[in-house]
C-alpha positions as CSV (number, residue, x, y, z in Angstrom):
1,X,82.8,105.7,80.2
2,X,86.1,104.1,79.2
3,X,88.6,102.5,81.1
4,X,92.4,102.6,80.2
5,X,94.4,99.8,81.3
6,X,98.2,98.7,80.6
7,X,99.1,95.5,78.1
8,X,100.8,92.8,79.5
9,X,104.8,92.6,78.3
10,X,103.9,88.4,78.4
11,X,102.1,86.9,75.5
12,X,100.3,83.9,75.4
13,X,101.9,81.7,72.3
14,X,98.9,81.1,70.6
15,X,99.1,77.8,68.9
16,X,96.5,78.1,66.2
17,X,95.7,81.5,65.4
18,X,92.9,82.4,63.0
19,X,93.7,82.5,59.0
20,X,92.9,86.0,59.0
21,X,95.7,88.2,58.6
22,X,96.1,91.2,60.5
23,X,96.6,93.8,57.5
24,X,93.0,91.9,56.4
25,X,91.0,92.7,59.4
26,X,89.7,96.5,60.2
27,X,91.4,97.6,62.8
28,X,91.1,101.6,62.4
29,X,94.6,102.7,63.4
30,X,96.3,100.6,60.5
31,X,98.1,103.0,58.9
32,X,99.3,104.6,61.9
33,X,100.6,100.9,63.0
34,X,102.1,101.0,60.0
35,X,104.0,104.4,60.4
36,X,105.7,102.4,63.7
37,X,106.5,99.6,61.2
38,X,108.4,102.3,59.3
39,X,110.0,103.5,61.9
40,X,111.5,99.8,63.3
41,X,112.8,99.7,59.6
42,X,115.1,102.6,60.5
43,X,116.6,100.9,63.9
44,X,120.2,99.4,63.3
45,X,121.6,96.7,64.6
46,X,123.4,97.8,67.5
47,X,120.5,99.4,68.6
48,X,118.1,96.5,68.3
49,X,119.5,95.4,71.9
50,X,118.5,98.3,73.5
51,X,114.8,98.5,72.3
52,X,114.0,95.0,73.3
53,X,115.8,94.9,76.6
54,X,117.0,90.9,75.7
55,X,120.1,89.5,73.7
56,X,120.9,90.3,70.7
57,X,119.8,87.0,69.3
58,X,116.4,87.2,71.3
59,X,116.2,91.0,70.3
60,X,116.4,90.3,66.2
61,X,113.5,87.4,66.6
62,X,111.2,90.3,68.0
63,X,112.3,93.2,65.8
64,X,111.3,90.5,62.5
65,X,108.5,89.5,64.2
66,X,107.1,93.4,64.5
67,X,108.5,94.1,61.4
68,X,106.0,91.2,59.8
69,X,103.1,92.4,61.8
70,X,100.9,93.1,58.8
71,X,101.7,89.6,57.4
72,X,101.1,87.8,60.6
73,X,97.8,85.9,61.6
74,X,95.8,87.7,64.7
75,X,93.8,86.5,67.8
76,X,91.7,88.4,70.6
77,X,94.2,90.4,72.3
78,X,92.5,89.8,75.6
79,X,93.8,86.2,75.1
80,X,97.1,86.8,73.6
81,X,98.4,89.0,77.3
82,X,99.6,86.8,80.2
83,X,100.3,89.0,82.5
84,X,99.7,89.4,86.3
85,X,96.8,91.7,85.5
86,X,95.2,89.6,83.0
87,X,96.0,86.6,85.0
88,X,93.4,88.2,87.8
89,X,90.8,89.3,85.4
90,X,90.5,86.0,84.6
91,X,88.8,86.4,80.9
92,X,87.9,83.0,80.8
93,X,86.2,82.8,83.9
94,X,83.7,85.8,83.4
95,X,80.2,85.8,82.1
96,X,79.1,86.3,79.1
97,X,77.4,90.2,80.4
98,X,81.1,90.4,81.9
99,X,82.5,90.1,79.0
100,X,80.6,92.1,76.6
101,X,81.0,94.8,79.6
102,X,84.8,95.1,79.1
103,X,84.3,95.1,75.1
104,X,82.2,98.3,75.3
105,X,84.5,100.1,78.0
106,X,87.9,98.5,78.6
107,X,90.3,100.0,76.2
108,X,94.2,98.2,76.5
109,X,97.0,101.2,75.4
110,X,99.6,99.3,73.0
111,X,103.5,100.7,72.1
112,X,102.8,99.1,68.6
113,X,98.8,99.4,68.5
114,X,98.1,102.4,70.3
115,X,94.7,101.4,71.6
116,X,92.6,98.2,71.2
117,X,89.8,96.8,72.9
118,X,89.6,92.8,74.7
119,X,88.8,91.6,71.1
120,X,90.6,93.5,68.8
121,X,92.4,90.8,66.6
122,X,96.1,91.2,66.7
123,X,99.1,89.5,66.5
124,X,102.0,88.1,68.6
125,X,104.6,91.3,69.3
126,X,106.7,92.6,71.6
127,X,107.2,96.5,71.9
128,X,107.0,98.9,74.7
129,X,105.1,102.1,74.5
130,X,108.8,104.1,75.6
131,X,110.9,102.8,73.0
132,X,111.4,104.9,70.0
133,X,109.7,107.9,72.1
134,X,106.3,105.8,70.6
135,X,104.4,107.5,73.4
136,X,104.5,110.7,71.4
137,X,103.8,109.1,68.1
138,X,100.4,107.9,70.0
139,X,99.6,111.0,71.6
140,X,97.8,113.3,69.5
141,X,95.7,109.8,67.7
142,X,94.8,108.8,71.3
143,X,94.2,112.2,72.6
144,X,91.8,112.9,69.6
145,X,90.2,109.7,70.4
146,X,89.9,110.1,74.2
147,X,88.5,113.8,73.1
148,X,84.9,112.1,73.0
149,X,84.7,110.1,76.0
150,X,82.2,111.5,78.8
151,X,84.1,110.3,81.6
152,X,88.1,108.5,81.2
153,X,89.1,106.1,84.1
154,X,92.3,105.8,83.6
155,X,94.5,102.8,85.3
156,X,97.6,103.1,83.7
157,X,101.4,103.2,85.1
158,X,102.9,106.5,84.1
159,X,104.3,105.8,81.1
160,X,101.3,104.4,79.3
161,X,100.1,108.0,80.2
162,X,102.2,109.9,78.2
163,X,100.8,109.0,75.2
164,X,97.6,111.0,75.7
165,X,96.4,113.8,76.9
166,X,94.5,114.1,79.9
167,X,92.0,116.6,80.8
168,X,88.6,117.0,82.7
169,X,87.1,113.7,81.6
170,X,90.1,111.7,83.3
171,X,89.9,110.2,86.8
172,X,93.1,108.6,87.5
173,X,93.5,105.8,89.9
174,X,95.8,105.0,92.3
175,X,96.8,101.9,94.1
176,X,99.0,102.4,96.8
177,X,100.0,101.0,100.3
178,X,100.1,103.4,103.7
179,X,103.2,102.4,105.8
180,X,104.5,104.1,108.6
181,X,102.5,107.1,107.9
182,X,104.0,106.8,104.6
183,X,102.2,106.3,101.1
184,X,104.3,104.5,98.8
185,X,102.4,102.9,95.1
186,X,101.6,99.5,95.0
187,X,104.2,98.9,92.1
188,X,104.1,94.9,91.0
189,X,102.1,93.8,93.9
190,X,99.6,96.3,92.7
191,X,99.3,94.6,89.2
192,X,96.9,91.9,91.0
193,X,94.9,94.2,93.1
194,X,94.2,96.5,89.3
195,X,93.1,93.3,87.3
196,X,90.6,92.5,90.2
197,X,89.3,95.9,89.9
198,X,89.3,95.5,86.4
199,X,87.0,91.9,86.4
200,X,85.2,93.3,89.9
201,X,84.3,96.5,87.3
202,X,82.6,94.2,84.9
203,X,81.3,91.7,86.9
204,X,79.3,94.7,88.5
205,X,78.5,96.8,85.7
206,X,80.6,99.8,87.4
207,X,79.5,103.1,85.5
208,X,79.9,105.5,88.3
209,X,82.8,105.8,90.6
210,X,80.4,105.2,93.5
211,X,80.6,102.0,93.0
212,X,84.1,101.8,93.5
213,X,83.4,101.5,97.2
214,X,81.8,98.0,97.1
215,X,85.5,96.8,95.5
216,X,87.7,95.1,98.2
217,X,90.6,93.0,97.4
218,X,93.6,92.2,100.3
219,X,92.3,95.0,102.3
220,X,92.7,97.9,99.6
221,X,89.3,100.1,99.9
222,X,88.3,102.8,97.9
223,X,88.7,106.3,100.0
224,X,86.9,108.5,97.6
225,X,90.6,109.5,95.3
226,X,91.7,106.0,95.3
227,X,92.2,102.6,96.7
228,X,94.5,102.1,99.7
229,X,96.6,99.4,101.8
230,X,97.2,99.8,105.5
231,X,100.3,97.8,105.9
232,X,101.1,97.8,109.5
């Protein structure tokens, strides 16, 4: 079983990363990080602003800073995303059985890595998986991967899922809130309800979706197709 979760757009500034270089460690979709690398190389300038969503200035700091990827020295990526999500899956905090739970299952999708696990070894970045239409450069490596899963959970917001294929081994989840008679997704509030999922899975050992109905967090239960709010 794997489970497929978002990155987090915030990165923890790691102040002294390893030695290691990230072109010198083996992570097995190098080349195809590369290809992206290739591709930032073709952006121009007036288009920089509209890939990184910041100022101009802020924008040419990132696009150098991807551009040096392979140069750059790497740290768990678990670590290196601040996010809400990560926030509540409090790494840290976990065991060490909790830990080595979400190294064998928890797979994090990745605009400029495609796929990595809690402790791949990567560097700082900033690039999201729909710029640069990166979800289809993805797809077919991450489908092929996927391919030989027995059973996908898959937690990610829509646009992490366009860069793979899903089939019969996928079980996507939901998060969403029941007002008025209405269902409406969880949307940023549900970023802290999916990283307490995501430490309740591996504090728990969760290899079945059975056990998603022991999982409660600020009264979202499980309902057999996915977890739910009554707001009244």
């Amino acid at each position: 079983m794997i489970v497929l979760v978002p990155p987090s757009e915030g990165k923890v500034k790691i102040r002294k990363p390893m030695e290691l270089k990230f072109e010198d460690t083996d992570f097995p979709l190098m080349k195809e990080v590369g290809q992206v690398v290739r591709l930032l190389s073709l952006i121009d300038d007036e288009d920089i602003r509209s890939i990184y969503g910041t100022s101009k200035q802020k924008a040419l700091i990132f696009h150098r800073q991807n551009q040096d990827v392979m140069n750059s020295r790497v740290w768990p990526a678990i670590e290196r995303y601040s996010g809400v999500v990560y926030e509540h899956i409090g790494w840290n905090t976990l065991s060490e059985e909790a830990r080595e739970y979400m190294e064998k299952h928890i797979r994090i999708f990745s605009g400029l890595f495609g796929m990595v696990t809690p402790m791949t070894l990567i560097p700082d970045y900033k690039l999201k998986m729909n710029v640069m239409s990166l979800q289809y450069h993805w797809k077919p490596i991450l489908t092929d991967i996927l391919a030989k899963e027995d059973m996908i959970i898959d937690l990610l917001p829509q646009v992490h899922r366009k860069a793979y294929q899903s089939s019969d081994n996928v079980i996507e989840v939901e998060f969403v809130v029941m007002s008025k008679g209405k269902k409406k997704t969880a949307g940023h509030y549900g970023k802290a309800v999916k990283g307490e999922f995501i430490r309740y899975m591996a504090e728990h050992n969760v290899t079945s979706i059975d056990q998603f109905e022991g999982f409660e967090y600020d009264n979202f239960r499980w309902d057999g197709a996915m977890f739910v709010k009554l707001d009244d």
